[in-house]
PATORMI-73966 format. One line per 8 residues: number of its first residue (from 1); their letters; for each residue z, x, y of N, C-alpha, C. Coordinates in steps of 0.1 Angstrom, whole numbers, plus 5000, padded with zeros to 4 digits. Layout:
<recs>
NUM> a> Z X Y Z X Y Z X Y  ...
</recs>
This chain:
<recs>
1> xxxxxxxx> 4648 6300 8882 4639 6312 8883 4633 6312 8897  4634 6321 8904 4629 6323 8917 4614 6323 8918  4605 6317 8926 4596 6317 8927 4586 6331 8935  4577 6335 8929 4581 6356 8933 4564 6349 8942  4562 6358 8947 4550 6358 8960 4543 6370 8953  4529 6367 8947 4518 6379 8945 4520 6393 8951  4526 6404 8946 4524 6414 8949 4514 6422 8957  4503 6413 8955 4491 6421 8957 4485 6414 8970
9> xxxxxxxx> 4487 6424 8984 4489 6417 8997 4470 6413 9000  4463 6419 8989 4448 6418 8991 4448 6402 8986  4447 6391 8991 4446 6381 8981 4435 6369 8993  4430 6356 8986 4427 6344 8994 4429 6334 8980  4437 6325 8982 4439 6316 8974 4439 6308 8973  4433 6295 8964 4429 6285 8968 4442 6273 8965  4444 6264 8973 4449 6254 8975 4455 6247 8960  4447 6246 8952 4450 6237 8939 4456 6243 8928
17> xxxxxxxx> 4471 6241 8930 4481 6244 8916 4476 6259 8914  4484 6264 8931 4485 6281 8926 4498 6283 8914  4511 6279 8921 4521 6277 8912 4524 6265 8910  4523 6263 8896 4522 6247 8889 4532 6253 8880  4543 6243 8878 4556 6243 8873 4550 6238 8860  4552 6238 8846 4541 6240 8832 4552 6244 8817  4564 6234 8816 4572 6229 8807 4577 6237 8800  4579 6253 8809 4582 6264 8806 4574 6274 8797
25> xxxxxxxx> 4559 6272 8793 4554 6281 8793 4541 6281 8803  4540 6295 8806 4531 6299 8813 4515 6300 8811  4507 6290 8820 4494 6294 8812 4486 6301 8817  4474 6308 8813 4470 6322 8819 4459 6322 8821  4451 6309 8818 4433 6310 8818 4433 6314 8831  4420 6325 8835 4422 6338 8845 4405 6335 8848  4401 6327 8845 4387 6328 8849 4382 6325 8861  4376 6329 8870 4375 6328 8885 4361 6320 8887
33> xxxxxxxx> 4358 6311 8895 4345 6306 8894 4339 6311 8908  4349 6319 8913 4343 6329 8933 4347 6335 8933  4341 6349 8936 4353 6358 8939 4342 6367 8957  4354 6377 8964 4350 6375 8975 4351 6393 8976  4340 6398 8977 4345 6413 8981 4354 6416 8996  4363 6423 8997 4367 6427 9006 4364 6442 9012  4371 6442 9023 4365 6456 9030 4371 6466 9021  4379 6465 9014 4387 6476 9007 4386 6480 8995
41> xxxxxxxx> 4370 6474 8990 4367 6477 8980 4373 6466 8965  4379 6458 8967 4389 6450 8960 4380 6434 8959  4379 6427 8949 4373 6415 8950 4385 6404 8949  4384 6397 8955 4401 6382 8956 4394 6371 8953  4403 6363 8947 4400 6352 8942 4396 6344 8952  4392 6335 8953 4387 6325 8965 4385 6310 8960  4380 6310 8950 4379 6296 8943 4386 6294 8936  4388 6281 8925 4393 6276 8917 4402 6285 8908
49> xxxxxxxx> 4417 6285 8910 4423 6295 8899 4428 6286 8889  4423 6289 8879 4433 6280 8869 4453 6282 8868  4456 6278 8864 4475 6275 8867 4477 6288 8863  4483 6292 8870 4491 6304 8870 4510 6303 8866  4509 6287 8866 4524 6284 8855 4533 6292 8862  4542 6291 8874 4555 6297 8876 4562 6288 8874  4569 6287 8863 4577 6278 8859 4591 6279 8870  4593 6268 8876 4609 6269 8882 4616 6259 8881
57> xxxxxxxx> 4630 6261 8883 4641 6255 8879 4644 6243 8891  4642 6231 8890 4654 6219 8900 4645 6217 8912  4651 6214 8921 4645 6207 8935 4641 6222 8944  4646 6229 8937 4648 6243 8949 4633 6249 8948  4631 6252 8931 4619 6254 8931 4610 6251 8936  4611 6237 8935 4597 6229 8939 4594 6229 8950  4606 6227 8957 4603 6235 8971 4597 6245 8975  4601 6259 8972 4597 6268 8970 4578 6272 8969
65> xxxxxxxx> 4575 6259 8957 4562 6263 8951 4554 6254 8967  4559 6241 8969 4554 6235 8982 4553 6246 8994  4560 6254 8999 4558 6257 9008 4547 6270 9008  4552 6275 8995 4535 6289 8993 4527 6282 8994  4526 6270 8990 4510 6261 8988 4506 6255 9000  4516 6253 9009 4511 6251 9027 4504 6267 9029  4511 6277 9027 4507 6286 9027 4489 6289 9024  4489 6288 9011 4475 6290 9005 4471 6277 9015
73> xxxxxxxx> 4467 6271 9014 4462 6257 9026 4456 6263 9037  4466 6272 9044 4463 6276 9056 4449 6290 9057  4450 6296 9046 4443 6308 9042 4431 6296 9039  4433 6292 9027 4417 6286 9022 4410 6278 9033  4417 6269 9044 4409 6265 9052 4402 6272 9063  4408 6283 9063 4399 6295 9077 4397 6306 9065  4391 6306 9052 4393 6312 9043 4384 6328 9053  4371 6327 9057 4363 6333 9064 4370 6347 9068
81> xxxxxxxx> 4378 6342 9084 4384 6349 9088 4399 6358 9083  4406 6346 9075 4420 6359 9067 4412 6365 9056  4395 6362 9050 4396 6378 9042 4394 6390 9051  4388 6385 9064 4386 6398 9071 4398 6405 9075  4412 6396 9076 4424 6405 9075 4429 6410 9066  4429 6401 9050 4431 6411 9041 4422 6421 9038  4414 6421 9038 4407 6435 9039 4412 6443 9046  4416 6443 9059 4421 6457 9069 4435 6456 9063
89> xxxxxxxx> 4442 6452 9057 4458 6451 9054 4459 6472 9044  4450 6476 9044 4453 6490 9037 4450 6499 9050  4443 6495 9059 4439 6505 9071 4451 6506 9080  4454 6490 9082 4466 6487 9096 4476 6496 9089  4486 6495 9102 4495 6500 9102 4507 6492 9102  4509 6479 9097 4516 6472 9094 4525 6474 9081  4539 6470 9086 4551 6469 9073 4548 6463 9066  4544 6465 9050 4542 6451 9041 4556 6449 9036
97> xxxxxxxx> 4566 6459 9037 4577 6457 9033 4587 6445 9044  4585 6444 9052 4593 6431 9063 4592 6421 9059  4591 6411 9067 4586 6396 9072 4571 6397 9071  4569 6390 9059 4555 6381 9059 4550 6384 9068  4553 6371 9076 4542 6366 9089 4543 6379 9096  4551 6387 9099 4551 6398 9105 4544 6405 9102  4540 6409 9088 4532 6417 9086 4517 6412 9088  4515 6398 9087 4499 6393 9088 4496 6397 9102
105> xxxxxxxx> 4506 6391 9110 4506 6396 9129 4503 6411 9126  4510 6418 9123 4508 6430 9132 4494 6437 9123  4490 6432 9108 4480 6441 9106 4466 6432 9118  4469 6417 9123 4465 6415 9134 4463 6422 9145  4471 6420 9153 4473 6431 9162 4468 6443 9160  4472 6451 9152 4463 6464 9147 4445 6468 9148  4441 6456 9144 4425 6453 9144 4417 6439 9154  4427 6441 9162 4422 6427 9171 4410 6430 9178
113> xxxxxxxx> 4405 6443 9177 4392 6443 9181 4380 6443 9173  4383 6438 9163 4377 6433 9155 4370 6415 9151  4383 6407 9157 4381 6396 9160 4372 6391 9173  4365 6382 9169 4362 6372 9179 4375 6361 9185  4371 6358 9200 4382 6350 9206 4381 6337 9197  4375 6332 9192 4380 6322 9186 4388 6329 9171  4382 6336 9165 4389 6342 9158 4400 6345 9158  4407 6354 9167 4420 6350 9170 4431 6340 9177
121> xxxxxxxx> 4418 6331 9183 4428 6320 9181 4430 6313 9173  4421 6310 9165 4430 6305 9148 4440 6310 9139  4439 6328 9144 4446 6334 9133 4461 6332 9145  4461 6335 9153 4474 6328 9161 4480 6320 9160  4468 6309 9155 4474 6291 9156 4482 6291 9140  4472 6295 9130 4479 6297 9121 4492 6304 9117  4494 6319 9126 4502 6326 9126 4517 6322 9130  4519 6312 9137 4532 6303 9138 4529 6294 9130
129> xxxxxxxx> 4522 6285 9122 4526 6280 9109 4530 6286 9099  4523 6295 9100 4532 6306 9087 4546 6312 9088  4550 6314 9103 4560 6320 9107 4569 6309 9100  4569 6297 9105 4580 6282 9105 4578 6286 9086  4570 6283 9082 4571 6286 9066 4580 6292 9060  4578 6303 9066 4583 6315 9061 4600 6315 9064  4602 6311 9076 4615 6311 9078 4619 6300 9070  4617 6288 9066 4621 6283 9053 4621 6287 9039
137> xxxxxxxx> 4609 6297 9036 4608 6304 9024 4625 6316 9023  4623 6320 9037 4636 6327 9031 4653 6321 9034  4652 6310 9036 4666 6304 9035 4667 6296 9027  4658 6290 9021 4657 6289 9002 4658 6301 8992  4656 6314 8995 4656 6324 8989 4667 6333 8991  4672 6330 9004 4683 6337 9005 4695 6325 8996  4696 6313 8996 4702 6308 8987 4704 6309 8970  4695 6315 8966 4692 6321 8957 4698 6334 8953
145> xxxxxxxx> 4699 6341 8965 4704 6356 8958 4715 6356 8946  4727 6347 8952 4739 6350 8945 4736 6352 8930  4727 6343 8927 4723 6335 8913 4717 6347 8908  4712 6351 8915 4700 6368 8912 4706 6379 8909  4714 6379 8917 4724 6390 8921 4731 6395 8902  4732 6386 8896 4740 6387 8885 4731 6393 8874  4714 6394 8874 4709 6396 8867 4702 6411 8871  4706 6414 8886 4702 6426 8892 4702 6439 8886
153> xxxxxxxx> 4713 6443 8878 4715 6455 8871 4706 6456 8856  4698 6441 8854 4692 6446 8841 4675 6446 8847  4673 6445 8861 4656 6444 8866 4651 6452 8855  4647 6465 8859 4648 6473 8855 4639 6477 8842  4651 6471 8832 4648 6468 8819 4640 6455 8815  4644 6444 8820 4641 6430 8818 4625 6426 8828  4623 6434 8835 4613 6430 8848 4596 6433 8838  4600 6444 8833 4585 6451 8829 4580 6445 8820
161> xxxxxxxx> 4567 6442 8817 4556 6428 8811 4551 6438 8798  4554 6451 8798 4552 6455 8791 4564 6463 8775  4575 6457 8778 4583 6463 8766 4582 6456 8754  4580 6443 8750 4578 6437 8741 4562 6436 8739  4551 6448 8742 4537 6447 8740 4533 6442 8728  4518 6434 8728 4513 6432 8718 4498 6430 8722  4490 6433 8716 4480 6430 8718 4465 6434 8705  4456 6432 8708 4447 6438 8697 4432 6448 8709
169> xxxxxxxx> 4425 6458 8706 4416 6463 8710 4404 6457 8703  4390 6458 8709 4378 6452 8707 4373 6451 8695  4378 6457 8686 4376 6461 8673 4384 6456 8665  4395 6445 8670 4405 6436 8659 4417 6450 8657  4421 6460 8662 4428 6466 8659 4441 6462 8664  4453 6457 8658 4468 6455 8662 4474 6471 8673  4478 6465 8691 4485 6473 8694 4499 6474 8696  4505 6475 8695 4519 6476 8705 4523 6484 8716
177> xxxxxxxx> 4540 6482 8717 4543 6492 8726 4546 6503 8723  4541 6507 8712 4539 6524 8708 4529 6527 8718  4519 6522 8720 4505 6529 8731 4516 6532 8739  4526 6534 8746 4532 6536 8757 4538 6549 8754  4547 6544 8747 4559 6556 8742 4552 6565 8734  4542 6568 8730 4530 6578 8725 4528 6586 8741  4523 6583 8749 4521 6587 8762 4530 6588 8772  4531 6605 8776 4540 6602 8792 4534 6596 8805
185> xxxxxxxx> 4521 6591 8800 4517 6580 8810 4504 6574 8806  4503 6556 8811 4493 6554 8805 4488 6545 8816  4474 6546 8822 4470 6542 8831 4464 6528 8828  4467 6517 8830 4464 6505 8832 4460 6495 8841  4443 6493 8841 4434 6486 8846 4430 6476 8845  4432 6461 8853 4427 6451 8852 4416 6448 8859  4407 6441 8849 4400 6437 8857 4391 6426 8848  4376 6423 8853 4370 6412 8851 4353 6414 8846
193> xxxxxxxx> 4345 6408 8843 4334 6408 8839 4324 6408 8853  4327 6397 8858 4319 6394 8871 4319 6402 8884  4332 6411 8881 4338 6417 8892 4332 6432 8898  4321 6436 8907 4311 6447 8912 4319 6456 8914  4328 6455 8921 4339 6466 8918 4346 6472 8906  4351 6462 8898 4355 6465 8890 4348 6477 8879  4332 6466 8877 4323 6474 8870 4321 6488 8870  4320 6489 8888 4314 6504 8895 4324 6514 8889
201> xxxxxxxx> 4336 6512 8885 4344 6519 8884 4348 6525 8872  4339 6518 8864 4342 6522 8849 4344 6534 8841  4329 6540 8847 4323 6552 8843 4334 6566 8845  4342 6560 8860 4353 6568 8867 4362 6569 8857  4366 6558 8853 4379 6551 8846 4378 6563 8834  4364 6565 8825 4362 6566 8817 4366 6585 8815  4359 6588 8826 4360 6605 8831 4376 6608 8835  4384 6599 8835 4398 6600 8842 4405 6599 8826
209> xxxxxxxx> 4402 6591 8819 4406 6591 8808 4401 6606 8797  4391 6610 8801 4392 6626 8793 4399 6633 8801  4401 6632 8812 4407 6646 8819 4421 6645 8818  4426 6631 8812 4445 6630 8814 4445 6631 8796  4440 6630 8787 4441 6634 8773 4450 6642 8770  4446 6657 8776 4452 6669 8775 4468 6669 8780  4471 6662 8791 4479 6660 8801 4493 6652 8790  4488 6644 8780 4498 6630 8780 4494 6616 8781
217> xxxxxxxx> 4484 6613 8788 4475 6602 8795 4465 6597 8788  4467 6584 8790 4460 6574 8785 4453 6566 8796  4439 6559 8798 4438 6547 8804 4435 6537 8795  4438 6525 8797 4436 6513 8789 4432 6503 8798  4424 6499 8796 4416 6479 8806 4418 6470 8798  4422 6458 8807 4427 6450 8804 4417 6440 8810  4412 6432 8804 4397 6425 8810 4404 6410 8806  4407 6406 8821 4415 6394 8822 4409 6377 8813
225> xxxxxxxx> 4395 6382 8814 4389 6373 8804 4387 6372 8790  4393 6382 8782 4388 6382 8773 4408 6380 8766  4413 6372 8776 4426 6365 8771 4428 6357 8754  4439 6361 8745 4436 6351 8738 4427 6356 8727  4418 6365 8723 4411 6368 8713 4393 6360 8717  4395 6359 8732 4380 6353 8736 4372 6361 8728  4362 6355 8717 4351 6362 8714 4337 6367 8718  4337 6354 8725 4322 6354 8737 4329 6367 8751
233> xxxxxxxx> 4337 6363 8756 4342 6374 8765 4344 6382 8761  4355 6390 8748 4354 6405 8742 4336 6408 8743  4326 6405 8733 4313 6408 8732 4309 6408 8749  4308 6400 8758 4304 6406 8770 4309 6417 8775  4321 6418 8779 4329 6432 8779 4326 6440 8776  4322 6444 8763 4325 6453 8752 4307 6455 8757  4300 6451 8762 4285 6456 8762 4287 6458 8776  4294 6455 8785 4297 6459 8800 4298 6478 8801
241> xxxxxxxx> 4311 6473 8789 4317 6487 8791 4306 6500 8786  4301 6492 8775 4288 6504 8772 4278 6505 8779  4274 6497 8788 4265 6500 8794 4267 6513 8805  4282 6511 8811 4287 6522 8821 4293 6531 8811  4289 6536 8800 4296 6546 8795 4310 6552 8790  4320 6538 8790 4330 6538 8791 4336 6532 8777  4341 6542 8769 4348 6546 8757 4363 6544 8754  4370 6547 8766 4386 6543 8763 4389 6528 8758
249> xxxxxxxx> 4399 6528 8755 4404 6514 8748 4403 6504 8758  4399 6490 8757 4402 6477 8764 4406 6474 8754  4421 6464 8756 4426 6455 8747 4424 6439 8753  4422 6428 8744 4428 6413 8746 4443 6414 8743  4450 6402 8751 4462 6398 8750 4463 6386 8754  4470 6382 8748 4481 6369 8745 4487 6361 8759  4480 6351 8762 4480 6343 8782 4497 6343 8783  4502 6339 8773 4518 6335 8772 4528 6349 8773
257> xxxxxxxx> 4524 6358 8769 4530 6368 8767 4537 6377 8780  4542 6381 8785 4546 6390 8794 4538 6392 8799  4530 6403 8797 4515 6410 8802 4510 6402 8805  4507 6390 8796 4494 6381 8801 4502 6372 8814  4513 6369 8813 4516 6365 8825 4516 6375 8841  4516 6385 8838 4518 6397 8845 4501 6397 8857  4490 6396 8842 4477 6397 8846 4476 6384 8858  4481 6375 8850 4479 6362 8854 4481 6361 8870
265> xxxxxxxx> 4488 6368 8872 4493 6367 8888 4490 6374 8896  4474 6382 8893 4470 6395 8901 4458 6385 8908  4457 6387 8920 4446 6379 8930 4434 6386 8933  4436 6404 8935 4429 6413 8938 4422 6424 8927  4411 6426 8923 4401 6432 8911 4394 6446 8920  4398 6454 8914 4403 6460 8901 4417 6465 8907  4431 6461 8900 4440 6465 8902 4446 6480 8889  4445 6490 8893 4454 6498 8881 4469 6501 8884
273> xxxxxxxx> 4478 6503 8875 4487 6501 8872 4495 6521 8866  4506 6524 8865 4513 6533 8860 4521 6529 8849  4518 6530 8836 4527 6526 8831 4540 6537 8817  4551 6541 8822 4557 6555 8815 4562 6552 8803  4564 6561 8796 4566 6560 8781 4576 6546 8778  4585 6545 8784 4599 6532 8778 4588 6519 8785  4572 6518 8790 4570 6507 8792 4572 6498 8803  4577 6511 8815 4583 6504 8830 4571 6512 8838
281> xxxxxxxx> 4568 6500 8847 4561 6504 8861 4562 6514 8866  4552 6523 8873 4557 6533 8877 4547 6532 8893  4557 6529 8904 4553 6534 8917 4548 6516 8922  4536 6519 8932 4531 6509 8938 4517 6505 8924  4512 6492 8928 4498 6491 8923 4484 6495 8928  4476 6502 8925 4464 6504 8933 4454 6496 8930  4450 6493 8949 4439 6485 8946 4429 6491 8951  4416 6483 8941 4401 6489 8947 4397 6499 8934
289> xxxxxxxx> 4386 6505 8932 4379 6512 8926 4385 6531 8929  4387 6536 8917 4384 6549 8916 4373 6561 8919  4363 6547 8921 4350 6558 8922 4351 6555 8939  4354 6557 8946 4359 6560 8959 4370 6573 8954  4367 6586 8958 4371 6599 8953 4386 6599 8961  4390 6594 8976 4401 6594 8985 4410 6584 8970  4408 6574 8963 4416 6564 8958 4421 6573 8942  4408 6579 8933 4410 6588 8925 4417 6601 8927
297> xxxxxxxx> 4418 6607 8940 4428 6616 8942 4441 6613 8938  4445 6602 8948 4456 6592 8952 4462 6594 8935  4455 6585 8926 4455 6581 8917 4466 6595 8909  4455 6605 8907 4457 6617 8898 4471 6626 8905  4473 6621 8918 4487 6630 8921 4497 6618 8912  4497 6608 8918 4505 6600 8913 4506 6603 8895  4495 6604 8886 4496 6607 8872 4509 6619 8874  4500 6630 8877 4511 6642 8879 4521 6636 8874
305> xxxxxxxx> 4529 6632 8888 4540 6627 8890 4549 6622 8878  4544 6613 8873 4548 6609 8858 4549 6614 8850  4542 6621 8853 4542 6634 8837 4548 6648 8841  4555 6650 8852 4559 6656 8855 4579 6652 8858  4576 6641 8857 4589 6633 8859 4596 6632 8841  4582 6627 8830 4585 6628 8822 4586 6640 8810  4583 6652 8819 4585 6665 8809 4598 6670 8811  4600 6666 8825 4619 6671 8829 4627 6666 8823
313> x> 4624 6652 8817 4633 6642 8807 4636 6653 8797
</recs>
């Protein structure tokens, strides 16, 4: 199993068993003991993450997990300075589709008047250690393809964390993946108790969930702590969410599960999600809060979209 790199280019991670190989199941405790606002409205983990379990296969793997973990090493020790880059990583004008290190340089470059000279001489000095990394990360991965290659035509189907759903809402209610296929789209929000952003956004979340009712649309949160049937974490949650007014469903789920592994590997709060009736991702992830009106625009064409993709079905 190939070892996948966090989606979510908003991240700072710490050092200790980001990917910890875990006897092939995955474990999920998501509790964060730091977390770091960034300029983009998004909070990243910074401290202690519990195992996030990417289980991999033979010597290749482990390689693999060593070299992201030089990686995180290099971030956590100038932790300071790369959140001030992840933070500009939505403003720059950098490819996040290329080469890594390419993209950390040029959203560099992009904002280097931003940095102090020592500043960017660390992010420089680091910036060829990461480069040498990386060019190993991908000639271990390019080794890999052929192996990949064969399972390519089922992504697709097999990729999404959500077809085999299961989960319960605050109230002990059994869900599945009917919530999905009920809806030509159902917006999906992770996030956390501790998390200022996340909070701020509730009330939004809550107003965006009457206004897509009519439409087909659903939102649902996913409150990474209350994994598992947490009872102390559901009750905090669940008085969070009333306090901001917010009425739509949050579910707990299962750390082992698809989803919960899915959650498991998000670095950046509050991430929401697209998710269309058969249960598949739909588009990129958004990060950061809704209640920033430029990100809730964004958001609501994108709904369109889905439900506009799925009336033509």
């Amino acid at each position: 199993m190939k070892t996948k790199r966090t989606f979510i280019p908003v991240f700072t991670l710490s050092v200790a068993l980001l990917l910890t190989a875990c006897n092939g199941k995955e474990a999920a405790d998501t509790k964060k003991t730091q977390t770091t606002q960034t300029e983009s409205g998004t909070e990243a983990v910074t401290g202690s993450v519990a195992e996030s379990g990417t289980e991999t296969a033979g010597a290749s793997g482990t390689k693999l997990d060593d070299l992201y973990q030089q990686e995180n090493q290099i971030f956590a020790d100038h932790a300071d300075v790369w959140n001030k880059v992840f933070g500009m990583m939505n403003k720059s004008t950098a490819d996040p589709s290329g080469n890594y290190a390419d993209y950390l340089a040029d959203t560099v470059e992009a904002n280097k008047d931003s940095f102090s000279e020592d500043e960017l001489k660390t992010l420089t000095d680091d910036l060829e250690t990461i480069r040498k990394i990386e060019e190993q990360i991908a000639e271990m991965e390019n080794g890999n393809t052929a192996s990949e290659d064969s399972d390519a035509k089922n992504d697709s189907e097999e990729a999404s964390p959500f077809r085999d759903f299961s989960g319960q809402d605050y109230d002990g209610n059994t869900v599945d993946e009917s919530l999905f296929s009920k809806n030509a789209v159902t917006v999906v929000n992770f996030w956390f108790t501790g998390c200022k952003p996340c909070v701020a956004e509730l009330s939004k979340l809550n107003e965006l969930n009457d206004a897509i009712k009519s439409m087909g649309g659903e939102v649902v949160g996913i409150n990474t702590e209350t994994f598992d049937g947490n009872q102390d974490a559901i009750k905090e949650a669940a008085a969070v969410l009333e306090s901001q007014g917010a009425k739509y469903r949050n579910l707990s789920i299962d750390s082992a599960s698809d989803a919960g592994k899915y959650a498991s590997d998000i670095m950046a709060f509050p991430t929401t999600i697209l998710v269309d009736r058969n249960g598949n991702i739909v588009g990129e992830p958004m990060l950061g809060g809704i209640d920033n009106q430029e990100n809730y625009d964004t958001l609501m064409k994108q709904i369109q979209s889905v439900i506009d993709a799925d009336s033509a079905k």
